[in-house]
C-alpha positions as CSV (number, residue, x, y, z in Angstrom):
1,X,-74.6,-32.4,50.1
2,X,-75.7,-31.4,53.6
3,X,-76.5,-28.1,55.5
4,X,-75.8,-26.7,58.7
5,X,-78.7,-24.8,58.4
6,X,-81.0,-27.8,59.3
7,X,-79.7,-27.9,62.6
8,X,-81.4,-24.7,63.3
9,X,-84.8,-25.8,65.5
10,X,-87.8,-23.3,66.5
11,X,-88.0,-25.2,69.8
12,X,-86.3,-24.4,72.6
13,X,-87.0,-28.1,74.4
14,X,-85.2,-30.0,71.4
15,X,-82.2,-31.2,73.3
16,X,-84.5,-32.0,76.7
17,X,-83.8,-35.4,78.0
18,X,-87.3,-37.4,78.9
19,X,-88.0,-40.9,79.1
20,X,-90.8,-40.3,76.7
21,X,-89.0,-39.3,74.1
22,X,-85.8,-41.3,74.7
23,X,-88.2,-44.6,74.5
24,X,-89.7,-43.4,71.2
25,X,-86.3,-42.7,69.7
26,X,-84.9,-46.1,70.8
27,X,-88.2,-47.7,69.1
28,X,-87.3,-45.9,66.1
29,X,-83.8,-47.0,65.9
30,X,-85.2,-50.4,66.9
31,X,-87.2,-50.3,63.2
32,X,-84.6,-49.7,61.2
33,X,-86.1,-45.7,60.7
34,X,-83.0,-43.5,60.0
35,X,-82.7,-40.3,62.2
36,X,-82.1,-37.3,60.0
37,X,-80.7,-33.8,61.1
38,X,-84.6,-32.5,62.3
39,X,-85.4,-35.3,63.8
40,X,-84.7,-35.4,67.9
41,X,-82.1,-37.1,69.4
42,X,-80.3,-37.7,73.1
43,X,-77.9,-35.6,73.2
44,X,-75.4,-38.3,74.0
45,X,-76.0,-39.6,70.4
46,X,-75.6,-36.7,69.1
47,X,-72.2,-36.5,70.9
48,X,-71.6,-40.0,69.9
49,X,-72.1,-39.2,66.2
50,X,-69.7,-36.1,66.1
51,X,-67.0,-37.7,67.7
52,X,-67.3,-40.2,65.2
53,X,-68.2,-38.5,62.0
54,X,-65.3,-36.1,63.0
55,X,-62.9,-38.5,63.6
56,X,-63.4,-39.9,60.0
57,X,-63.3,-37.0,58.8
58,X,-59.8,-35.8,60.4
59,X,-58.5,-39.2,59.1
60,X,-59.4,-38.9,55.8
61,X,-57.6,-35.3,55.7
62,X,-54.4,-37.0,57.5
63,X,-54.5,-40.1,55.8
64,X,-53.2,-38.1,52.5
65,X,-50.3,-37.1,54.1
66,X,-48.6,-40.7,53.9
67,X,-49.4,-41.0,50.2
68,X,-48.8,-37.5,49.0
69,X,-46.0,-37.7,49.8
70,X,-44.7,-40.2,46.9
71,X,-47.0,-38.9,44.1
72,X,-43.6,-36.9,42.7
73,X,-41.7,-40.7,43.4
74,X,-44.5,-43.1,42.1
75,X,-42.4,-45.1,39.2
76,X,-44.8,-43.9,36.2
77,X,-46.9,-41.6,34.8
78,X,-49.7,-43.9,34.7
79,X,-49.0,-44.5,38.5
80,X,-48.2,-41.1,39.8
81,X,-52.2,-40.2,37.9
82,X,-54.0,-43.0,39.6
83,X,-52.2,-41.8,43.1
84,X,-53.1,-38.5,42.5
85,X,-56.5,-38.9,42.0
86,X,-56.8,-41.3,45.4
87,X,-55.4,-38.4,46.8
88,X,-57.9,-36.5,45.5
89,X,-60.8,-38.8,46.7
90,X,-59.7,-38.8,50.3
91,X,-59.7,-35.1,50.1
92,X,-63.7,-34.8,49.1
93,X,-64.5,-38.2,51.6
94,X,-63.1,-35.6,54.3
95,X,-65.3,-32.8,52.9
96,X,-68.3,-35.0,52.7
97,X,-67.6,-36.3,56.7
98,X,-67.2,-32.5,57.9
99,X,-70.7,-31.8,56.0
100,X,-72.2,-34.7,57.9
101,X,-71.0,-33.8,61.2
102,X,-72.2,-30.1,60.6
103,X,-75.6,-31.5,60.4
104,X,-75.1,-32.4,63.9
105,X,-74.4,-28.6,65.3
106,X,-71.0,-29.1,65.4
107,X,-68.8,-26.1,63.1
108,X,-66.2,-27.6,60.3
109,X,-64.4,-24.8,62.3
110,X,-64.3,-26.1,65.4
111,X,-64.0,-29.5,64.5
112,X,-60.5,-28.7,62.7
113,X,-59.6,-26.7,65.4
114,X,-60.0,-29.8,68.0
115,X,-57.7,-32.1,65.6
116,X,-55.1,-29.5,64.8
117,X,-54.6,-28.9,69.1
118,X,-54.3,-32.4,69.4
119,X,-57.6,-32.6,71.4
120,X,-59.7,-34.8,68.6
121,X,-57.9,-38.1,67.2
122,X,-57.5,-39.9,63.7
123,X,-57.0,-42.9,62.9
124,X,-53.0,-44.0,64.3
125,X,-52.4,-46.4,61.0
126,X,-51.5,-42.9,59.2
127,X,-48.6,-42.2,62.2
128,X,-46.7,-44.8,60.4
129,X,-44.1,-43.8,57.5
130,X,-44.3,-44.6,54.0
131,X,-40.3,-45.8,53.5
132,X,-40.7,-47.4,50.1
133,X,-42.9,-47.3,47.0
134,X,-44.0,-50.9,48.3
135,X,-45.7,-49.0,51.3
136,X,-48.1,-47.5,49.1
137,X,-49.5,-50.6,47.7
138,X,-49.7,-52.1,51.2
139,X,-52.0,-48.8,52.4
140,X,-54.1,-49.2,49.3
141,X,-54.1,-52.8,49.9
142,X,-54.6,-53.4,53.7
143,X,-55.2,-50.2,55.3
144,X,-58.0,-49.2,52.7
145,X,-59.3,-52.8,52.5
146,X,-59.4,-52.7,56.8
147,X,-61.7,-49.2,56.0
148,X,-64.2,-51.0,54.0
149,X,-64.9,-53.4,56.4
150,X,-65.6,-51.5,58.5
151,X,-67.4,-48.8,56.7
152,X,-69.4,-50.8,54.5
153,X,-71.7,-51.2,57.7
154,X,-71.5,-47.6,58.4
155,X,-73.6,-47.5,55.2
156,X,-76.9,-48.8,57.0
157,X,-76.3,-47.0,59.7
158,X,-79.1,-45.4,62.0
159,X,-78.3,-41.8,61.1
160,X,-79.0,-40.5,57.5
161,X,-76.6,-38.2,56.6
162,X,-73.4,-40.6,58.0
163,X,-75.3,-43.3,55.8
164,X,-75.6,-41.6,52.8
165,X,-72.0,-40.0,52.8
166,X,-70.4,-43.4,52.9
167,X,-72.0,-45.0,49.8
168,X,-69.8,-43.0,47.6
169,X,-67.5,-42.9,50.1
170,X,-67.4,-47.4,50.2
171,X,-67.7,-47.1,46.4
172,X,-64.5,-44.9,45.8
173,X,-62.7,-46.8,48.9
174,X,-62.7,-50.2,47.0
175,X,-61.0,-48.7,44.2
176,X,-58.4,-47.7,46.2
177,X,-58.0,-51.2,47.6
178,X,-57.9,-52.8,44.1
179,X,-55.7,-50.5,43.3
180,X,-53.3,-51.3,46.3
181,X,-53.9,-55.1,45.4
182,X,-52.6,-54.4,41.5
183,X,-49.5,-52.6,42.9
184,X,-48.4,-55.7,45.2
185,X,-49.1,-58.0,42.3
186,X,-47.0,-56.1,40.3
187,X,-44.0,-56.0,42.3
188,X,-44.8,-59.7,44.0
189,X,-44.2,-60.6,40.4
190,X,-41.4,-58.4,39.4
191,X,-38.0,-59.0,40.5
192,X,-36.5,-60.3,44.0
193,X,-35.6,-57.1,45.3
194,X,-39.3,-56.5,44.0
195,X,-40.9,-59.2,46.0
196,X,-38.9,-58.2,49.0
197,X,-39.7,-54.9,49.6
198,X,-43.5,-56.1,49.3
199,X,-43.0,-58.5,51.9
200,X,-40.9,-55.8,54.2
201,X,-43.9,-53.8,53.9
202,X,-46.2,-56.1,54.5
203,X,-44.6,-56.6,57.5
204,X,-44.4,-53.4,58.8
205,X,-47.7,-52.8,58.4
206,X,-50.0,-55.9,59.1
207,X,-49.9,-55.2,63.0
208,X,-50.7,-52.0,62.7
209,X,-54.1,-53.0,60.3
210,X,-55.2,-54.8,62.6
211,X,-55.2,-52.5,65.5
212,X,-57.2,-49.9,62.9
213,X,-60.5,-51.7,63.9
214,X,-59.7,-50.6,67.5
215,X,-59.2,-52.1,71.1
216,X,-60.7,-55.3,71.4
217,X,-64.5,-55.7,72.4
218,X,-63.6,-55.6,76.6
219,X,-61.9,-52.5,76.3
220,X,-64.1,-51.1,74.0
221,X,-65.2,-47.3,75.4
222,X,-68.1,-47.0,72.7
223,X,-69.1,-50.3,71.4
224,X,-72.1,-51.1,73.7
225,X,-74.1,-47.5,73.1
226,X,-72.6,-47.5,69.2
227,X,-74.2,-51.1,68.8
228,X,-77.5,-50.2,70.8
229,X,-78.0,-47.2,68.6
230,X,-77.4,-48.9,65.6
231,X,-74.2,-46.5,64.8
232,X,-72.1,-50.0,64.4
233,X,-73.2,-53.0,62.9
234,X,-70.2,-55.3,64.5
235,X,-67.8,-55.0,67.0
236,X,-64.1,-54.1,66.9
237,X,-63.3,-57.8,67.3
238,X,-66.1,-58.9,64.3
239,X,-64.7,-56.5,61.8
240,X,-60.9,-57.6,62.9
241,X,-61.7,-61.6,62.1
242,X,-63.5,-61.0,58.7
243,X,-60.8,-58.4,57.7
244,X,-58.2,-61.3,58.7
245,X,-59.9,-64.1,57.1
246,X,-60.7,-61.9,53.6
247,X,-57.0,-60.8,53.7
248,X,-55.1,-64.3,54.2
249,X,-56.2,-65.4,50.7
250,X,-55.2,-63.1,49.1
251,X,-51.5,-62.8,50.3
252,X,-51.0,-66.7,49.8
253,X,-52.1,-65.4,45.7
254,X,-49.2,-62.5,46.1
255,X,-47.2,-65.5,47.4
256,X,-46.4,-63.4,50.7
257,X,-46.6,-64.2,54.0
258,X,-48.1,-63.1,57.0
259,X,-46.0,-62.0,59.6
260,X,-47.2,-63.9,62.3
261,X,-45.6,-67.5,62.5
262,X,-48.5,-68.5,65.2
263,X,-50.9,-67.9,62.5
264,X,-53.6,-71.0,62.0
265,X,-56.7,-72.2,60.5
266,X,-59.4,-73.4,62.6
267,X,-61.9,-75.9,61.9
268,X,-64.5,-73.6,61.2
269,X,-62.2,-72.1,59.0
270,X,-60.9,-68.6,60.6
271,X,-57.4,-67.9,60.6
272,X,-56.5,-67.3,64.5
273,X,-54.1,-65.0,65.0
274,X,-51.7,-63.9,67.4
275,X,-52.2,-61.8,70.3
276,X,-51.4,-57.9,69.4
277,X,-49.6,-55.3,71.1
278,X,-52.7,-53.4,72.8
279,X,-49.4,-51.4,74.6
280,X,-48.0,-50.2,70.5
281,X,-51.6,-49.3,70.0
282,X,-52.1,-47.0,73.0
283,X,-48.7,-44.6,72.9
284,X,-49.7,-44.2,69.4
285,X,-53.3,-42.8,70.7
286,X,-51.0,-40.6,72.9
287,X,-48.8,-39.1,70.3
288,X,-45.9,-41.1,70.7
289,X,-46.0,-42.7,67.2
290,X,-43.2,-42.2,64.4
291,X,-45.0,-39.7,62.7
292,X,-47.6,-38.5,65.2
293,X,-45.5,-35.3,65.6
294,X,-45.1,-34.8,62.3
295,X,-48.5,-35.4,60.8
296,X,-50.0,-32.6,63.3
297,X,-47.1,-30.2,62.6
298,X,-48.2,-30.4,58.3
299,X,-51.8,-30.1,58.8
300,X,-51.1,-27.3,61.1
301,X,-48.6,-25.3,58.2
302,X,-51.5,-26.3,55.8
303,X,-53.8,-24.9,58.0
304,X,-51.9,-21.3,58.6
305,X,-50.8,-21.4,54.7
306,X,-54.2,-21.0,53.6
307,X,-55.9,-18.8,55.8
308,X,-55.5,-15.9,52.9
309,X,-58.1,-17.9,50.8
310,X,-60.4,-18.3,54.3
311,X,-59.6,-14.4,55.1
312,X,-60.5,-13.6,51.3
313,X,-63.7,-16.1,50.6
314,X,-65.1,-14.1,54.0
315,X,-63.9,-10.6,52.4
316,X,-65.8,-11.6,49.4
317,X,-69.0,-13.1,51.3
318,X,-69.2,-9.2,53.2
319,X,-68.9,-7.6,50.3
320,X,-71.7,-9.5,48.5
321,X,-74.1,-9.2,51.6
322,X,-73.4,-5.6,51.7
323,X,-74.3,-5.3,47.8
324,X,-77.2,-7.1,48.7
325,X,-78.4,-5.0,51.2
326,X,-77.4,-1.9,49.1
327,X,-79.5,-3.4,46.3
328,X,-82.4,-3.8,48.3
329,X,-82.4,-0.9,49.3
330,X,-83.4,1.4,45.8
């Protein structure tokens, strides 16, 4: 979809700060132009965008980890396929979100390096375990319907090849959460033990959601620049409340409830909700989740169990440049 090789610039002042230029670019941004790979660009948005675009990216890698793991346990054929292929899906939205980031300068290489020595983060929803097949609904559900608000805006956002990536990206996503939805209506219909592991996930994982949007808007590192730039559409706090007031329906439907007794409508209709636990949220950030450990340690195995296909694609790519060459040559 995207190339590194458009990073590449004949100019040696590409990456020179000036006001000139910086005031142009904001203008730009401020008219809803979208920046592509060519185009110049502060360098702190271009650090901005690969922190972010990686980010994604090493999420949508880790985030299969929770859900592989039950494709072998899913209760049918027919559900153990439509897992599978989510799987799948969150395998090529990591692929596209590496290709985006490339455009930016930054190696595929180096980015994986970052996240597998701990020195680039994911999203901490996926350092929670999946304990029951309930689990699964709720990630397709809430954690996947929590992603599409927020990404949806990512989707007019100021540079292209971000943009671009997350149509499909949006459009695959909200199968996923239908798909999620269907499994919890199944078992909030099936029998009581049914209906009561869907409500222990649910309440396992609610808090959690909502802490996916990120700290709230006064401890937000990124928000103001992100906003100004036209990289977010809404702030942390924004996305949380429309997630929250989307998501309350729907649960009264399943005929399960929210676990958060202080819970209430307000007269303009938003559900209000109870103060989280910023603390949770943080040793999570720091590795100290349930499964932070364990999430780094599979990537990593993955990682060192394939790198005969790396050592062998790059075997292969030396021996067709040589042939080339040879070729060329007579």
């Amino acid at each position: 979809m995207y190339t590194q090789a458009l990073n590449t610039s004949d100019a040696d002042d590409r990456h020179i700060e000036d006001a000139g230029r910086a005031a142009a670019f904001q203008a730009r941004i401020d008219a809803e132009e979208r920046i592509e790979p060519n185009d110049w660009m502060p360098a702190a948005y271009r650090k901005t965008l690969t922190r972010q675009i990686s980010q994604h990216a090493h999420s949508e890698i880790v985030g299969m980890l929770p859900e592989g793991n039950w494709i072998t346990r899913a209760p049918s054929l027919r559900r153990k396929a439509a897992l599978l292929a989510k799987v799948q899906d969150e395998c090529g939205h990591g692929l596209y979100l590496y290709a985006a980031a490339e455009t930016l300068g930054a190696s595929r290489e180096e980015l994986v390096d970052l996240m597998l020595a701990g020195k680039a983060k994911y999203s901490s929803i996926f350092n929670y375990p999946t304990l029951t097949w309930a689990d699964i609904g709720v990630i397709g559900w809430l954690v996947d319907g929590a992603a599409i608000m927020n990404q949806i805006p990512l989707c007019r956002c100021s540079y292209g090849p971000y943009a671009r990536a997350m149509i499909r990206v949006c459009k695959e996503e909200s199968f996923h959460q239908r798909q999620g939805y269907e499994i919890m209506l199944t078992l909030a219909r099936g029998s009581e033990e049914q209906k009561a592991m869907a409500q222990d996930a649910l309440d396992r994982w609610w808090w959690p959601v909502l802490m996916m949007f990120g700290p709230p808007d006064q401890a937000s590192q990124h928000s103001d620049t992100s906003t100004m730039w036209k990289i977010k559409r809404f702030s942390n706090d924004e996305l949380r409340q429309k997630f929250v007031d989307a998501t309350v329906p729907q649960a009264q439907y399943l005929g399960l409830t929210i676990p958060d007794p202080g819970m209430k409508q307000n007269a303009d209709g938003h559900w209000e909700y109870s103060a989280i636990d910023w603390d949770e949220f943080k040793q999570v950030l720091a590795g100290n989740g349930p499964c932070n450990r364990d999430r780094l340690a599979a990537r990593r195995k993955a990682h060192d169990d394939g790198a005969w296909v790396r050592e062998a694609a790059q075997a292969y790519a030396e021996k067709r440049k040589h042939r080339q060459v040879a070729q060329a040559a007579e």
